[in-house]
N, C-alpha and C positions, 0 to 999 in steps of 0.2 A: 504494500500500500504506500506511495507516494501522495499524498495529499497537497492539492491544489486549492489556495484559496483567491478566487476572483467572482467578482459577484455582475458582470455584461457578460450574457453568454455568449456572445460570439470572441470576446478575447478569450475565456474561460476553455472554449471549444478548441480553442489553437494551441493555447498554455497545456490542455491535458494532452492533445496531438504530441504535441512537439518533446513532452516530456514524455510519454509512453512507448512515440519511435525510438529516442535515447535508450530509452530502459529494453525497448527489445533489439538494440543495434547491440549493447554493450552486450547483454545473452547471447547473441549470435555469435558475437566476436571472444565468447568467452566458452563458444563447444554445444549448448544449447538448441537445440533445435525447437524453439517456440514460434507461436504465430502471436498477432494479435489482433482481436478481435474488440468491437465497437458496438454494443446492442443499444437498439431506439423505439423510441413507445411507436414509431410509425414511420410508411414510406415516404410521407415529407423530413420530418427529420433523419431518416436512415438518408435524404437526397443531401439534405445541407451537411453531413456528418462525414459522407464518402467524398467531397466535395473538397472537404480540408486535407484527407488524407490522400487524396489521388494525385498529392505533388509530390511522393514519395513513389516514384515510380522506381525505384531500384527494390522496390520491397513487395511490390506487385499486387497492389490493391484491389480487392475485388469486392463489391456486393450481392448480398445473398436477401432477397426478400424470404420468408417464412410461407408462403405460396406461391412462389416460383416453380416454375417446372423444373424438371431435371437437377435439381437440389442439389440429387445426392452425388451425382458427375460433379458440378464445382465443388463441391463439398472434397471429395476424394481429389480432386484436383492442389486443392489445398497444399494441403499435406502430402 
C-alpha cells in the first residue's frame, strides 16, 4: 500500500498512475513478474482511467470491460 493523498481527481488519477507504474517498473526490474491492474465502478471511468495509463506504452496497456467478449483470450493474453 502506497498511499496517495490529493483530493482533484484528475491530478489524484495521474499521482496514483504514475506512482503504481514506479512500483510495478521497480518489481519488474527487480525478477517479478507482476501486472497491474486498475478497477472502475464503470465504462466511462474504466475510459478516462485507460486514458492516463495508455502513455505507458512500453508496459502494454490494455482494457478489459466485464462484458466484453472474448475476455478470456485478453485475459490469457495478459499474462
Amino acid at each position: 500500500f502506497i498511499p496517495i493523498r490529493e483530493y482533484d481527481q484528475k491530478i489524484a488519477d495521474l499521482k496514483i498512475a504514475e506512482t503504481a507504474v514506479n512500483k510495478l517498473r521497480e518489481d519488474i526490474a527487480n525478477g517479478y513478474e507482476h501486472i497491474l491492474m486498475a478497477r472502475c465502478e464503470d465504462k466511462y471511468r474504466a475510459d478516462e482511467v485507460f486514458e492516463i495509463y495508455s502513455q505507458y506504452t512500453d508496459l502494454n496497456p490494455v482494457k478489459i470491460y466485464s462484458n466484453l467478449k472474448r475476455q478470456s483470450n485478453i485475459k490469457q493474453n495478459i499474462i
